[in-house]
C-alpha positions in Angstrom: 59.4 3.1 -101.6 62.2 1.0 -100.5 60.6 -2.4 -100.4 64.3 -4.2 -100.0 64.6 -1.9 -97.1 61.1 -2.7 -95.9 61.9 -6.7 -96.5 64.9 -6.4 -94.3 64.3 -6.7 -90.5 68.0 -5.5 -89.8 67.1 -2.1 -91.7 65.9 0.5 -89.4 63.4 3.6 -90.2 64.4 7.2 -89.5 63.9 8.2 -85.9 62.0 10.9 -85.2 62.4 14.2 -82.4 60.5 12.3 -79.9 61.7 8.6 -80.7 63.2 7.1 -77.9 67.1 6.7 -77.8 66.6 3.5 -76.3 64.2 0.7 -77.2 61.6 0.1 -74.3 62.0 -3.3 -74.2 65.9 -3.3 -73.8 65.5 -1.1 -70.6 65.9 -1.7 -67.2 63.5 -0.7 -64.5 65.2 1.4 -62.1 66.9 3.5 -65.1 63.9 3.6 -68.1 62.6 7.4 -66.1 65.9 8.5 -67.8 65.2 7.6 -70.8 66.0 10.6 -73.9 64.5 11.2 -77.2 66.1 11.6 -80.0 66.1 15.0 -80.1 67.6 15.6 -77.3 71.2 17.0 -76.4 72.1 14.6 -74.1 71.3 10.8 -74.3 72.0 9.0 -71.0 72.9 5.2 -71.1 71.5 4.5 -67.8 68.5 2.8 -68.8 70.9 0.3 -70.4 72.9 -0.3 -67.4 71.4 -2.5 -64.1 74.9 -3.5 -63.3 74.3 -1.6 -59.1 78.3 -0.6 -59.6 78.7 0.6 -63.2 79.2 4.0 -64.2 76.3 5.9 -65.4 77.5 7.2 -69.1 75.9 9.8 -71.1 76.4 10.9 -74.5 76.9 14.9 -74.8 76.1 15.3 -78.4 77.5 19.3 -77.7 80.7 17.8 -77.4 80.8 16.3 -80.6 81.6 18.6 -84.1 78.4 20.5 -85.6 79.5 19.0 -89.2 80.1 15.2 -88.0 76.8 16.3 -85.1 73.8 14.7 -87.1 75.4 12.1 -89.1 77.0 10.6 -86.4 73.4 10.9 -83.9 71.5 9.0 -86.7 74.8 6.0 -86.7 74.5 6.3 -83.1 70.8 5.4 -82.6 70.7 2.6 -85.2 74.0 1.5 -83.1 72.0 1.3 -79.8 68.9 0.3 -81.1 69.8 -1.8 -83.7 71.9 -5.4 -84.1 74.6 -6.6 -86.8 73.6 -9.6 -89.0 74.2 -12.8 -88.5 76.2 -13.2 -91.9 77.9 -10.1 -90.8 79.0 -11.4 -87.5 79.4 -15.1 -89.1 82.3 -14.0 -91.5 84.3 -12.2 -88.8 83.8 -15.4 -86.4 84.7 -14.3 -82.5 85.9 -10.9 -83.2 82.8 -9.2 -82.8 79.4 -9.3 -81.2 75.8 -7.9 -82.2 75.5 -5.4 -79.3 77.8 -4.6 -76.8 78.0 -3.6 -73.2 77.2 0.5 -72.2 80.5 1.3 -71.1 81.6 -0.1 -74.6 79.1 1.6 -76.2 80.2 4.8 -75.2 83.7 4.4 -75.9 82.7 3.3 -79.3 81.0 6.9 -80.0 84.0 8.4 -78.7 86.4 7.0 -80.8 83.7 8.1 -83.6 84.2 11.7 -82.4 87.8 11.4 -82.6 87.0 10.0 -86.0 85.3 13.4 -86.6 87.8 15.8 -85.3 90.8 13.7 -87.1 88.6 14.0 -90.3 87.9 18.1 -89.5 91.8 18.6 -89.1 92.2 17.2 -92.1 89.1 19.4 -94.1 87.0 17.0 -94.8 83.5 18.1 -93.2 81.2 14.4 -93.6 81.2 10.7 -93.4 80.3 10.5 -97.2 83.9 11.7 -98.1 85.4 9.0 -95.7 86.9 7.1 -98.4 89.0 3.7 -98.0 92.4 5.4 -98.8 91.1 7.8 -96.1 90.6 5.2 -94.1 94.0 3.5 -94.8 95.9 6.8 -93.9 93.6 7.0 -90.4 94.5 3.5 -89.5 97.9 4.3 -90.2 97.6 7.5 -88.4 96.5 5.1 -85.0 98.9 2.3 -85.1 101.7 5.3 -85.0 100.3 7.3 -82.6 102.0 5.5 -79.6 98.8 3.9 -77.9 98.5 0.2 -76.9 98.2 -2.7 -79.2 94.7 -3.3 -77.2 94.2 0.1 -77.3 94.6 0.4 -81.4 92.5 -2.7 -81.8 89.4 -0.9 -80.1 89.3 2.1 -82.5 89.9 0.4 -85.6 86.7 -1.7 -84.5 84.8 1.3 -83.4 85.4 2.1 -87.4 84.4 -1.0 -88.5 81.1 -1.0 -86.5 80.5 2.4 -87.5 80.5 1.2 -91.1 78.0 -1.8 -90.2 75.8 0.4 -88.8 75.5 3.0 -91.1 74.8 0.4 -93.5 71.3 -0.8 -90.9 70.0 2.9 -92.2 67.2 3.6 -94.0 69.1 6.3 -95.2 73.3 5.1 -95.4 75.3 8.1 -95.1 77.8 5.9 -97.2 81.1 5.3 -94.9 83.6 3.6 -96.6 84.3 0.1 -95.9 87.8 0.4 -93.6 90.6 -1.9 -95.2 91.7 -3.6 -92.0 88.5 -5.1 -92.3 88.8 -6.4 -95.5 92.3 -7.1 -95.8 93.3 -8.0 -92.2 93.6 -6.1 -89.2 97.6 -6.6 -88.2 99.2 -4.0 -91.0 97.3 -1.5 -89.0 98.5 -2.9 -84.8 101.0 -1.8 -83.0 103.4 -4.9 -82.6 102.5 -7.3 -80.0 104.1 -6.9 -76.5 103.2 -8.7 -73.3 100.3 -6.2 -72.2 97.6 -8.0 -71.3 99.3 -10.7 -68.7 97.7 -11.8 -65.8 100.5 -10.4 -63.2 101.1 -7.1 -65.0 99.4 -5.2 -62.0 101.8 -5.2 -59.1 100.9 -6.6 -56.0 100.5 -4.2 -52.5 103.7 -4.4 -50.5 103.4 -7.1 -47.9 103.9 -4.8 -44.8 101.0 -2.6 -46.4 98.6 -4.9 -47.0 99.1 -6.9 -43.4 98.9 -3.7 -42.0 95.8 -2.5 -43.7 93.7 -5.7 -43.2 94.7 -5.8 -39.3 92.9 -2.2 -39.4 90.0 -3.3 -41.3 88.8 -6.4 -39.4 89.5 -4.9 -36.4 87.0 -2.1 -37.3 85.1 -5.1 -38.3 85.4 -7.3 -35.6 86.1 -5.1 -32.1 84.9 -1.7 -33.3 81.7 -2.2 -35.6 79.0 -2.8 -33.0 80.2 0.6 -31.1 80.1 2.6 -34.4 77.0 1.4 -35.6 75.5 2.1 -32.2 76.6 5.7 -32.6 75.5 6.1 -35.9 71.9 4.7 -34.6 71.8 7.2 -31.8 73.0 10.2 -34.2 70.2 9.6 -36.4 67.7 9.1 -33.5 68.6 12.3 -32.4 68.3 14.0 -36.3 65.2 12.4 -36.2 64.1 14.0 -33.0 65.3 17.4 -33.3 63.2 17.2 -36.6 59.8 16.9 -34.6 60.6 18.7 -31.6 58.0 21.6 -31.3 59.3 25.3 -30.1 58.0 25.5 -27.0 59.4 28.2 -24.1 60.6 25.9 -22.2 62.8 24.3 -24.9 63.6 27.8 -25.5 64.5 28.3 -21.4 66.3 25.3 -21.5 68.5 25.9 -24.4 69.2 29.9 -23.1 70.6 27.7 -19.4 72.7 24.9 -21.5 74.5 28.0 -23.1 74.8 30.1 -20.2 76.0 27.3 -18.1 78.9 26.5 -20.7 79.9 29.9 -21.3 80.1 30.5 -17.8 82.3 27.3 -17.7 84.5 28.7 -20.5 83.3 25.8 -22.2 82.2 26.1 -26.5 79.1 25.0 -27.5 79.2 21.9 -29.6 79.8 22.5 -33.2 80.0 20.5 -36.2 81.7 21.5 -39.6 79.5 23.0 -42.7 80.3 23.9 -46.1 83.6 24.1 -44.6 83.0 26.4 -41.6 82.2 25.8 -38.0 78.6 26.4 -36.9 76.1 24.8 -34.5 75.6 21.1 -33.7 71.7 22.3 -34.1 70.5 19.0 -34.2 72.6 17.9 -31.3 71.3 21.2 -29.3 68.0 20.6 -30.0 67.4 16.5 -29.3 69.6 17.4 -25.7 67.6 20.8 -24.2 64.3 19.7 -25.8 64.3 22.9 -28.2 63.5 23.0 -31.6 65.8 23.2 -34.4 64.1 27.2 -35.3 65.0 27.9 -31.6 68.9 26.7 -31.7 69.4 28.6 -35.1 67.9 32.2 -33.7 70.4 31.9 -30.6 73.1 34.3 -32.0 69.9 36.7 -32.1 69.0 36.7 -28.8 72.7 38.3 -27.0 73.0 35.0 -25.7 76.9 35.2 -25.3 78.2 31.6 -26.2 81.9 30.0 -28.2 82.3 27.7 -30.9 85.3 25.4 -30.4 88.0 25.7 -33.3 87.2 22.3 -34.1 83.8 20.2 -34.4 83.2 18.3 -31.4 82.3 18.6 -27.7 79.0 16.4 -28.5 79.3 13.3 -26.9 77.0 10.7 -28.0 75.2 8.9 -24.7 75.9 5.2 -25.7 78.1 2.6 -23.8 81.6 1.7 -25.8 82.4 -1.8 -25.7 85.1 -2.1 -28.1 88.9 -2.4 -26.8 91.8 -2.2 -29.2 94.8 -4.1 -27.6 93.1 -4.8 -24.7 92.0 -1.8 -24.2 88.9 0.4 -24.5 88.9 2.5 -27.6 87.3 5.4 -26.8 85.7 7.2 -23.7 83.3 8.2 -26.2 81.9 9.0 -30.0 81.4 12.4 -30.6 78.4 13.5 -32.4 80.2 14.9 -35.1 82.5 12.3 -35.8 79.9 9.3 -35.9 79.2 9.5 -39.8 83.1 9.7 -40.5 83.2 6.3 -38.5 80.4 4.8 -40.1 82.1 6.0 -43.6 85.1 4.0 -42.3 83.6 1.1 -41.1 81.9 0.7 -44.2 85.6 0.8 -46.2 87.1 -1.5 -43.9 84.4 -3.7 -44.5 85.4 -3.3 -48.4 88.9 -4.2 -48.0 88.1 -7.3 -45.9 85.7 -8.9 -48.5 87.2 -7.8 -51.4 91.0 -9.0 -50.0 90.1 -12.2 -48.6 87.4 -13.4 -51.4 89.3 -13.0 -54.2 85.9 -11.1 -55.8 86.8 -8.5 -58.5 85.2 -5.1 -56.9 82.1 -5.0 -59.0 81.3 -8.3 -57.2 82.0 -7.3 -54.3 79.6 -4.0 -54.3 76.8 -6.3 -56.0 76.4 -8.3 -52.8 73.4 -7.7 -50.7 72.4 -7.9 -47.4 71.6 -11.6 -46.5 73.6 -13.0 -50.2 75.6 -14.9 -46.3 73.1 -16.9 -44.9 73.8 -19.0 -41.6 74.0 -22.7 -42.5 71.3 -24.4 -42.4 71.2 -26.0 -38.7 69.6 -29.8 -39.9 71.5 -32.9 -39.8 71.1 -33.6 -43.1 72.0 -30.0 -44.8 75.1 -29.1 -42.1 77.5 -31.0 -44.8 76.7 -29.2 -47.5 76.6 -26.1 -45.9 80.1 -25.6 -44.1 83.3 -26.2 -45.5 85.8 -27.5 -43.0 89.7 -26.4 -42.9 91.9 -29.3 -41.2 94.9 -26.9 -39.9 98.0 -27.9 -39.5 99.8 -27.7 -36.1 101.9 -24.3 -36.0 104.5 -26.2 -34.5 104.6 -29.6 -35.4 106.3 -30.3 -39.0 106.3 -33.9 -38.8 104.5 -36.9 -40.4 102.6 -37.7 -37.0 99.4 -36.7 -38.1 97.5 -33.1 -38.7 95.6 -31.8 -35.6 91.7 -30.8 -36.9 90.4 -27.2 -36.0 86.8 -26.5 -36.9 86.9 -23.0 -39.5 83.9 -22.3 -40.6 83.1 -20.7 -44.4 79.8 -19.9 -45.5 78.8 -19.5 -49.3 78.0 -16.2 -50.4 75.4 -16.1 -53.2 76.0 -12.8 -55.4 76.2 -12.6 -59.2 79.0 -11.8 -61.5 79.3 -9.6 -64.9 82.6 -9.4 -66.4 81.4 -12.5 -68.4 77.6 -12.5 -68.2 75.9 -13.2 -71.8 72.4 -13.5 -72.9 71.8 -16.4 -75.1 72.8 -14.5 -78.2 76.4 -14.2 -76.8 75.8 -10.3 -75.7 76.7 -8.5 -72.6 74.2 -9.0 -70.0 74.0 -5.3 -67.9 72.3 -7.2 -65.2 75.0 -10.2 -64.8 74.2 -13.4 -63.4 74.5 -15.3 -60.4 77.2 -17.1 -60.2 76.0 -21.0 -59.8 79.1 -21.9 -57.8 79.0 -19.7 -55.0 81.8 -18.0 -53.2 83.5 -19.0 -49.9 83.1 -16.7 -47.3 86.2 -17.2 -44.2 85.4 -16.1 -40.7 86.7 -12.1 -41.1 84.4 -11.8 -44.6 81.7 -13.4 -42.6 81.9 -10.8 -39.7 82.3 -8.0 -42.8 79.2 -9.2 -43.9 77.5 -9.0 -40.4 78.7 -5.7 -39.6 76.9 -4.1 -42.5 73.7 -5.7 -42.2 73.3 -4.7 -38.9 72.3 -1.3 -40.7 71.6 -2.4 -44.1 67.9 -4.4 -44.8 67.5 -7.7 -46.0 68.0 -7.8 -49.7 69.4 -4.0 -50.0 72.7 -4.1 -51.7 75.4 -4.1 -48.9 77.3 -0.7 -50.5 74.3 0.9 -51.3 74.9 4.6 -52.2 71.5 5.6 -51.1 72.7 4.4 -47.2 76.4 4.9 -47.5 76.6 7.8 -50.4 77.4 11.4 -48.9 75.3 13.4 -51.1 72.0 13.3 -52.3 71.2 10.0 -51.1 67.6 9.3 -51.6 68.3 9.7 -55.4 71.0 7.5 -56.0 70.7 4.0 -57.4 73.3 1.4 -57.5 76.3 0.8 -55.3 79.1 3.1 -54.0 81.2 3.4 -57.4 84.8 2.0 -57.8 86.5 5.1 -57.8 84.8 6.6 -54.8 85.5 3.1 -52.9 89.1 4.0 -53.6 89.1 7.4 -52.4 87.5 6.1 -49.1 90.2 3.4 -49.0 92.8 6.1 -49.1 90.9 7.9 -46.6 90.7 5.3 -44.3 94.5 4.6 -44.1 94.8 8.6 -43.3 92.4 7.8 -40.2 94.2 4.8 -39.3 97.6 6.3 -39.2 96.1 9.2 -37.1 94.5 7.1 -34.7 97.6 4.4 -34.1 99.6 6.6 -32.3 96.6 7.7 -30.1 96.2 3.8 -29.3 99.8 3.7 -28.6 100.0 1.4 -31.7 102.4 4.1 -34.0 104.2 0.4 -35.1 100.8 -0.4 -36.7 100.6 3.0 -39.1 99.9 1.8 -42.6 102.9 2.7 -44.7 102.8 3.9 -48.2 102.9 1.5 -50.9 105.6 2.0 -53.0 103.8 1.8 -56.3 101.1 4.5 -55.4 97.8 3.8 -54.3 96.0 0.4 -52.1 93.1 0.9 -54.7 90.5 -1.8 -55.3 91.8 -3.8 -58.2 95.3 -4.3 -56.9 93.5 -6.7 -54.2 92.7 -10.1 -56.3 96.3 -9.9 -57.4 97.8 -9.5 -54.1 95.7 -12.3 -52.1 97.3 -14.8 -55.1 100.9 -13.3 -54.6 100.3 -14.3 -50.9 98.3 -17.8 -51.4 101.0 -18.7 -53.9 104.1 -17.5 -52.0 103.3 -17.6 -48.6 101.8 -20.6 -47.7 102.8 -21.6 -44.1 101.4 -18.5 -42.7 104.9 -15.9 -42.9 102.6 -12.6 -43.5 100.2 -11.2 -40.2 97.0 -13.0 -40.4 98.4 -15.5 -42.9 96.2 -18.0 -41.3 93.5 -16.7 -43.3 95.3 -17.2 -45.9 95.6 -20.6 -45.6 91.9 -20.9 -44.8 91.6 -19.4 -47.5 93.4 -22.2 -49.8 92.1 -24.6 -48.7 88.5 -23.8 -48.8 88.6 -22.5 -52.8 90.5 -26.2 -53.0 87.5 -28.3 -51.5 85.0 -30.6 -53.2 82.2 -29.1 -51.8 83.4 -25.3 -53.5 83.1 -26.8 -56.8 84.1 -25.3 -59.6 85.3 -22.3 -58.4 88.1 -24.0 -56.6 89.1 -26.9 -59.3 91.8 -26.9 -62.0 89.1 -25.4 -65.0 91.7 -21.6 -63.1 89.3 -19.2 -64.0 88.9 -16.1 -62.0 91.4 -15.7 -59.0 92.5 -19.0 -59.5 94.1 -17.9 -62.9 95.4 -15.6 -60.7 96.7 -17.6 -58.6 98.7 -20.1 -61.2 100.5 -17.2 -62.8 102.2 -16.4 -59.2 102.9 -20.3 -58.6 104.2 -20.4 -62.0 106.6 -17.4 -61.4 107.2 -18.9 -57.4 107.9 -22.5 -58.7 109.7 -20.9 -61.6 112.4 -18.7 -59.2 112.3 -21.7 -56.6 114.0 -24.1 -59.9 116.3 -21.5 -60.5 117.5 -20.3 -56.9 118.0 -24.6 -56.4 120.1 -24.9 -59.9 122.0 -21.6 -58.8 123.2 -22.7 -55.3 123.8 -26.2 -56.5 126.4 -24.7 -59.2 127.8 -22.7 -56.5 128.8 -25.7 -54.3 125.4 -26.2 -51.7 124.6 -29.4 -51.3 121.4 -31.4 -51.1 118.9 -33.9 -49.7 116.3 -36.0 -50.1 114.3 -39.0 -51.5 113.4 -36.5 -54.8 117.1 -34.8 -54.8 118.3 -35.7 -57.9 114.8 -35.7 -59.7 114.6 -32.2 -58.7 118.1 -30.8 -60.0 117.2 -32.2 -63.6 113.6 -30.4 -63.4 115.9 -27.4 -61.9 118.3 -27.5 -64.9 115.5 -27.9 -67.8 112.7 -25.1 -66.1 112.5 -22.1 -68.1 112.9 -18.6 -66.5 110.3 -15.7 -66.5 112.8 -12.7 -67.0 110.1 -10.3 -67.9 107.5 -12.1 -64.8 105.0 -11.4 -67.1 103.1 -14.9 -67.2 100.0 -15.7 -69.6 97.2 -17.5 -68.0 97.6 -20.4 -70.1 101.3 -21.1 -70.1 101.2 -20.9 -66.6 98.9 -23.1 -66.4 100.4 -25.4 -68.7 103.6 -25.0 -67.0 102.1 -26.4 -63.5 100.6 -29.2 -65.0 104.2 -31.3 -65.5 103.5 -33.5 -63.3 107.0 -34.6 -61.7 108.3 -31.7 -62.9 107.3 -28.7 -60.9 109.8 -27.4 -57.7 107.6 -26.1 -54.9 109.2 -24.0 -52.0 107.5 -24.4 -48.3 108.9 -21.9 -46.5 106.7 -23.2 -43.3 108.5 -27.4 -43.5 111.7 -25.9 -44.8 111.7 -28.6 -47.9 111.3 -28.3 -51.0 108.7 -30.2 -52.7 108.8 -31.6 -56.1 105.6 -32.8 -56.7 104.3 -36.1 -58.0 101.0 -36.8 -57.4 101.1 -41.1 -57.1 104.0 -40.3 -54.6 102.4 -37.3 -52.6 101.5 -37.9 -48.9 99.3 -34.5 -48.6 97.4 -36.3 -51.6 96.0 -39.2 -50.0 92.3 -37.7 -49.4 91.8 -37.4 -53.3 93.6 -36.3 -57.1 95.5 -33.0 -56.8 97.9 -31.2 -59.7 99.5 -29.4 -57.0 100.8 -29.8 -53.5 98.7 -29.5 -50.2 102.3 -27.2 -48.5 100.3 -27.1 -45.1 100.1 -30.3 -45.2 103.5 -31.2 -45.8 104.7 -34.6 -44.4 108.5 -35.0 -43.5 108.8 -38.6 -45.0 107.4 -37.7 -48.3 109.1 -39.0 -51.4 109.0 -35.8 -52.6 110.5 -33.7 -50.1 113.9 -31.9 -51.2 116.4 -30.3 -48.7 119.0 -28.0 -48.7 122.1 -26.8 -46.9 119.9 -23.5 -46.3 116.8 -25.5 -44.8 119.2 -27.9 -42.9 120.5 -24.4 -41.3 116.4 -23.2 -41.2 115.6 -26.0 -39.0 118.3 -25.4 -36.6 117.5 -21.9 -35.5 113.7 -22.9 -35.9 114.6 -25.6 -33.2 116.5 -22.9 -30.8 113.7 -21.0 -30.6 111.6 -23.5 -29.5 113.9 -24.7 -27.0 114.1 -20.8 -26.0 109.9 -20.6 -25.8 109.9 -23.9 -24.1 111.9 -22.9 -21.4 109.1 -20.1 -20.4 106.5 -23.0 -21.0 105.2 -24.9 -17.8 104.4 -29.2 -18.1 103.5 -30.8 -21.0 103.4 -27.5 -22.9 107.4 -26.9 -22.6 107.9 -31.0 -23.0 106.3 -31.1 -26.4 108.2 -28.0 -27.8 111.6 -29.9 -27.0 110.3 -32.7 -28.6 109.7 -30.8 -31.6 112.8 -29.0 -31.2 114.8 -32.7 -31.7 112.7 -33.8 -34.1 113.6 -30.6 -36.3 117.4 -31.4 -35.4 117.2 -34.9 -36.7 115.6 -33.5 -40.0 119.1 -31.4 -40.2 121.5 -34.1 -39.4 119.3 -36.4 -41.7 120.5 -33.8 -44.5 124.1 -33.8 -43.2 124.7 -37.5 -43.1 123.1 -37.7 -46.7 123.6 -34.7 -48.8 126.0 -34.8 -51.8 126.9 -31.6 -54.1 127.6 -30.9 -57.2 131.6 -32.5 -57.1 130.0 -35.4 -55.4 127.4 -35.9 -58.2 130.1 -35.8 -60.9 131.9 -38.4 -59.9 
C-alpha cells in the first residue's frame, strides 16, 4: 500500500468503468442527466458548462490513437476531476491556474491527441517513452510549425499540464518533465508580433453598418408588434388544427374550399417541407374546421386541386399596423412566411442590443426577459433609475448654452463570463452578474420589449428552446454564436430583398468589404464610431452620442469611468489611433503652408510635432491608454464644431460639471481655450453657414430667423480665423 499516496489529498485513486467523468458536486443542474462514466466512448462536458451560450464540447475518445487511447483517458479524468497544487501553481505564479474553463479543457486534450499522433509518426507508441529530449525536439517541432505565438504558448502548456497531472495518479504513467517548463518557455515561442491588440479586428464599413441597424430597429420599432401578432395567430391555429376532431362536415367543408379554388384556377395554400411543396395542413384544417387526418387524405379522394410553385397563398387574419416610410408594410403575413419573420425579428433584435451596448455576444444571449425593468416610478428612486443625456442643439455651435432633451436609459442587469472567477481564481461556467449594470438607450430598450412580448419573465431572451429551429423542447441554453451569425447574414439577404419592394433599393445593405457583419465585429465598430464620429456624421449617430454620454455618467459607475475595461478599452485604442492621425494631419498641413487659429494654436503644433504615429494601427490597451492621459497634450478633432480641441482639463469649458481626462466634443464651446482652427474648418464653417442660409430660406418665422443667425455666427468663427491665423513662415519669424 501506497500510504504517501493515501496521505496526499491531491493524489487521486484509479477510476473505475462506472466512475463518473465528472465529479457530482462540480456539475451544473440543467447538464448533470449528461453526465458519462468512465467507461464510456464519449465523455460530454456539458455538465461542466451553465454558461446558456457556450458550446456543448464532448470528448470522442474514438478519435484519439488506440496506443495513446487509455493512457491519455486515465490523464484526462484526473485533469477534470482533479486540481494542481498550490506549490505547483505557486512556483509558476500567474501563468497557470488549478482548473480551467470547458472550452479550455477540451482544447487541452486536443493538443494531447496531437501530442499522440506527433509521437505515433515518430514510432514511439506510449507516454512513458516521452522523454525530455523528446520533448525538446516536440517544442521545437511547434515553435516552427508557422502557428501563432498565442497559439504555440497554449500547446506547450497543454504539455506542461499533462505532466502535472499524470503526476495526481495513483498510478503515473511517467511523462517527462517538458524543458520549457523548467528552463523557460521563450526558446520554444514564435517571436513576438503585435497579435493580440485591441483594434486587430476591423471595424464594419460605415455605410454597412448604418444601413444594417436602420433595418434592425425598424423591425424593432415599426414592424415587431405586426410580426409577433402573426407568429401568435400561426401558432393559435397549429394549436387548433391539433384538436380539431374529423367530423363530415369538416370533411364537406374542406372538399367546397378546394373545389371552390380550383374552379377559381386558384392553388391551394402550400408551405415548403423537407424541401418540397406540400399542403399548408395546418392552415387547411384551423380555416374549413377539418382535421389535420382529413386535409392529408385529400389527394385520395379525386378531389382535383394545385399547389402553387411557391409556399404561400395563406393569409393570416390579423390587422397590420406597421408602415415603413410612411407607408403600410404589407397587405398581409402569409402563413407560411410568419416564422421566417419571427426568425428575423429575433436577429434584428441581436444586432440592436449587441451594436448599441457595447456587450460582447455571450452577454448579450445571457440576458433574460425582464434583466430591463421600467424605472422605478417614486420620487425618491426616479434619480437613480434614469440616466439623462443633455443634447446638444444640431444647429447651434456656439457658447450660448446647451438646449436639454430628456433620453431615457435604463440599466440592464445580466451577468458576464469572460472574466468570472470563483474564489480560488478558476473559471466560473456560470459567470456573474455584473455589479455595475449596463446602459440600455431607447432602440436597445424597444429590442428588449419586442422579445419579451413572446418570451416569459425570467426565460433567457435568445432562448433556443423558443427561437431554435429544430428540436426545440430539448435544447438548453441560448441560440449559439455561430448560428446568431448565420441568421445575421440571413437577415441582410431578406432586407436587400424586401428594399426594393418598399421602394427603398437606396437602403440595400451592401457587402462589407472584409467578409462577414458577424457578432464580434460589433463592440469594435460602435468604438470606431464613438471615437471618430462624435457630432453625429454616421445615420442614427444620435445614438451614438447617447450612447457616450450615458457610459460617461456618474450614475453608470464603473463601467463608464477611466479604470477602460471592456468596450471602454475599446474605445481608447480608436481615440488613441483618432487623436494620433488628427496630430499628424495638423503637423502635415502646417509644413505644407495652412495656417492656424486659436487660443491653444501654438500649444497644439508642439504636441503635433512630438506625438508619435501608429504606422501598424495596432494599439495596446495600455499604451493607449497611457497615451490619452497627457493631459495638455492630446489633439482632439470635432468634426460637428469644426475645431480642433486640445484638451486641458483646468481650461475645458465642456468640463465644468465635474473632472474629465478627455473632452465632452458635443459639448464643444466656441470660446474655449482650447479650441484650435484651421484654414480647412475656417472653409467648413462657410459652406456649413450656406446651407443654413439655403434651409432658412424654406423656413417660415422665427424658424428661418434663427438659422440666419447661426449662419453669421458660423461666419464670424471664419473671419475670426482669417484676421488671426499665422503659418508656418509667420511662426518663424
Amino acid at each position: 500500500m501506497n500510504t504517501a499516496a493515501e496521505a496526499d489529498p491531491y493524489i487521486l485513486p484509479l477510476p473505475g468503468p462506472d466512475t463518473p467523468v465528472i465529479p457530482v458536486q462540480r456539475t451544473y443542474p440543467q447538464h448533470a442527466r449528461l453526465n458519462a462514466r468512465y467507461g464510456d466512448s464519449r465523455w460530454p462536458l456539458a455538465p461542466l458548462i451553465d454558461d446558456p451560450s457556450h458550446r456543448l464540447h464532448c470528448i470522442d475518445w474514438d478519435t484519439h490513437l488506440p496506443a495513446f487511447r487509455e493512457e491519455l483517458r486515465l490523464i484526462t479524468w484526473t485533469f477534470l476531476n482533479g486540481e494542481l497544487k498550490p506549490t505547483f501553481l505557486r512556483d509558476r505564479a500567474s501563468r497557470i491556474r488549478s482548473r480551467l474553463s470547458p472550452s479550455a479543457a477540451h482544447a487541452t486534450v486536443r493538443h494531447w491527441r496531437d501530442l499522440a499522433v506527433w509521437l505515433d509518426e515518430r514510432g514511439i507508441s506510449s507516454l512513458a517513452q516521452c522523454h525530455q529530449p523528446i520533448l525538446h525536439e516536440y517544442g521545437v517541432h511547434l515553435r516552427d510549425s508557422g502557428a501563432s505565438r498565442t497559439h504555440v504558448s497554449k500547446q506547450l502548456t497543454a504539455v506542461m499540464r499533462l505532466w502535472a497531472f499524470d503526476q495526481l495518479s495513483v498510478q503515473p504513467i511517467g511523462i517527462a518533465r517538458p524543458p520549457w517548463d523548467e528552463f523557460g518557455i521563450d526558446e520554444y515561442l514564435p517571436a513576438v508580433t503585435a497579435a493580440g491588440a485591441e483594434n486587430a479586428r476591423e471595424p464594419l464599413a460605415e455605410e454597412t453598418i448604418s444601413l444594417l441597424l436602420i433595418w434592425a430597429i425598424r423591425m424593432v420599432e415599426d414592424l415587431a408588434d405586426d410580426i409577433v401578432a402573426a407568429a401568435a395567430e400561426k401558432q393559435r391555429m397549429i394549436e387548433a388544427a391539433q384538436r380539431q376532431p374529423s367530423t363530415p362536415g369538416g370533411r364537406a367543408a374542406l372538399h367546397a374550399f378546394a373545389a371552390e379554388r380550383h374552379h377559381a384556377g386558384q392553388p391551394l395554400p402550400s408551405v415548403r417541407k423537407r424541401g418540397k411543396r406540400a399542403l399548408a395542413r395546418y392552415y387547411l384544417a384551423d380555416v374549413t374546421g377539418s382535421s389535420l387526418s382529413q386535409v392529408g387524405r385529400l389527394r385520395n379522394e379525386a378531389i382535383p386541386f394545385t399547389l402553387s410553385d411557391a409556399p404561400g397563398t395563406c393569409p393570416l387574419p390579423i390587422e397590420l399596423n406597421g408602415q415603413i416610410a410612411g407607408r403600410r408594410w404589407r397587405d398581409q403575413v402569409d402563413f407560411s412566411e410568419a416564422d421566417e419573420l419571427l426568425r428575423h425579428l429575433v436577429t434584428a433584435a441581436y444586432i440592436v442590443c449587441g451594436y448599441l451596448t457595447g456587450m460582447r455576444p455571450q452577454e448579450v444571449l445571457a440576458m433574460r426577459s425582464g434583466s430591463c425593468p421600467e424605472p422605478d416610478t417614486k420620487p425618491d428612486a426616479l434619480h437613480h433609475r434614469h440616466l439623462i443625456h443633455i443634447a446638444a442643439d444640431d444647429i447651434d455651435d456656439s457658447d450660448t448654452g446647451d438646449e436639454e432633451a430628456d433620453e431615457p436609459h435604463l440599466l440592464i442587469r445580466s451577468r458576464h463570463y469572460k472574466s468570472a472567477r470563483d474564489e480560488d481564481g478558476n473559471h466560473l461556467s456560470s459567470g456573474v452578474e455584473r455589479p455595475v449594470p449596463w446602459v440600455a438607450i431607447t432602440p436597445v430598450i424597444n429590442a428588449i420589449r419586442a422579445l419579451e412580448q413572446f418570451v416569459p419573465p425570467g426565460e433567457l431572451l435568445f432562448a433556443a428552446s423558443i427561437h431554435g429551429t429544430t428540436y426545440r423542447r430539448n435544447r438548453t441554453g441560448t441560440l449559439r454564436p455561430d448560428s446568431v451569425r448565420q441568421r445575421i447574414e440571413s437577415f441582410i439577404d431578406w432586407v436587400n430583398g424586401e428594399a426594393p419592394g418598399q421602394n427603398l433599393a437606396h437602403e440595400s445593405i451592401p457587402a462589407d468589404p472584409f467578409g462577414a457583419v458577424g457578432t464580434a465585429r460589433f463592440r469594435r465598430t460602435l468604438a470606431w464610431h464613438i471615437a471618430r464620429r462624435p457630432g453625429g456624421l454616421v445615420a442614427l449617430a444620435i445614438q451614438y452620442g447617447h450612447l457616450r454620454t450615458a457610459l460617461d455618467t456618474e450614475q453608470s459607475g464603473r463601467y463608464g469611468n477611466r479604470s477602460r475595461r471592456g468596450i471602454h478599452a475599446m474605445i481608447d485604442v480608436e481615440t488613441a489611433l483618432t487623436t494620433a492621425e488628427t496630430a499628424a494631419r495638423l503637423h502635415d498641413r502646417f509644413q505644407a503652408g495652412e495656417g492656424i487659429s486659436g487660443p491653444a494654436a501654438r500649444q497644439a503644433l508642439q504636441a503635433a510635432s512630438n506625438a508619435p504615429r501608429f504606422e501598424g494601427r495596432l494599439v495596446k490597451v495600455d499604451f493607449a491608454h497611457k497615451y490619452l492621459g497627457r493631459d495638455g497634450a492630446v489633439l482632439y478633432d470635432n468634426p460637428h464644431a469644426l475645431a480642433l480641441c486640445l484638451f486641458r482639463h483646468s481650461k475645458a469649458l465642456c468640463a465644468k460639471d465635474g473632472p474629465r481626462t478627455a473632452p465632452s466634443l458635443d459639448r464643444c464651446v466656441a470660446s474655449c481655450s482650447n479650441l484650435v482652427r484651421t484654414d480647412e474648418t475656417a472653409s467648413l464653417l462657410r459652406k456649413r453657414a450656406e446651407q443654413l442660409d439655403r434651409k432658412a430660406e424654406l423656413c417660415p418665422g422665427m424658424l428661418g430667423t434663427r438659422l440666419h443667425a447661426n449662419a453669421s455666427k458660423l461666419r464670424s468663427f471664419a473671419d475670426h480665423h482669417d484676421r488671426n491665423r499665422f503659418t508656418i513662415e509667420e511662426a518663424s519669424e
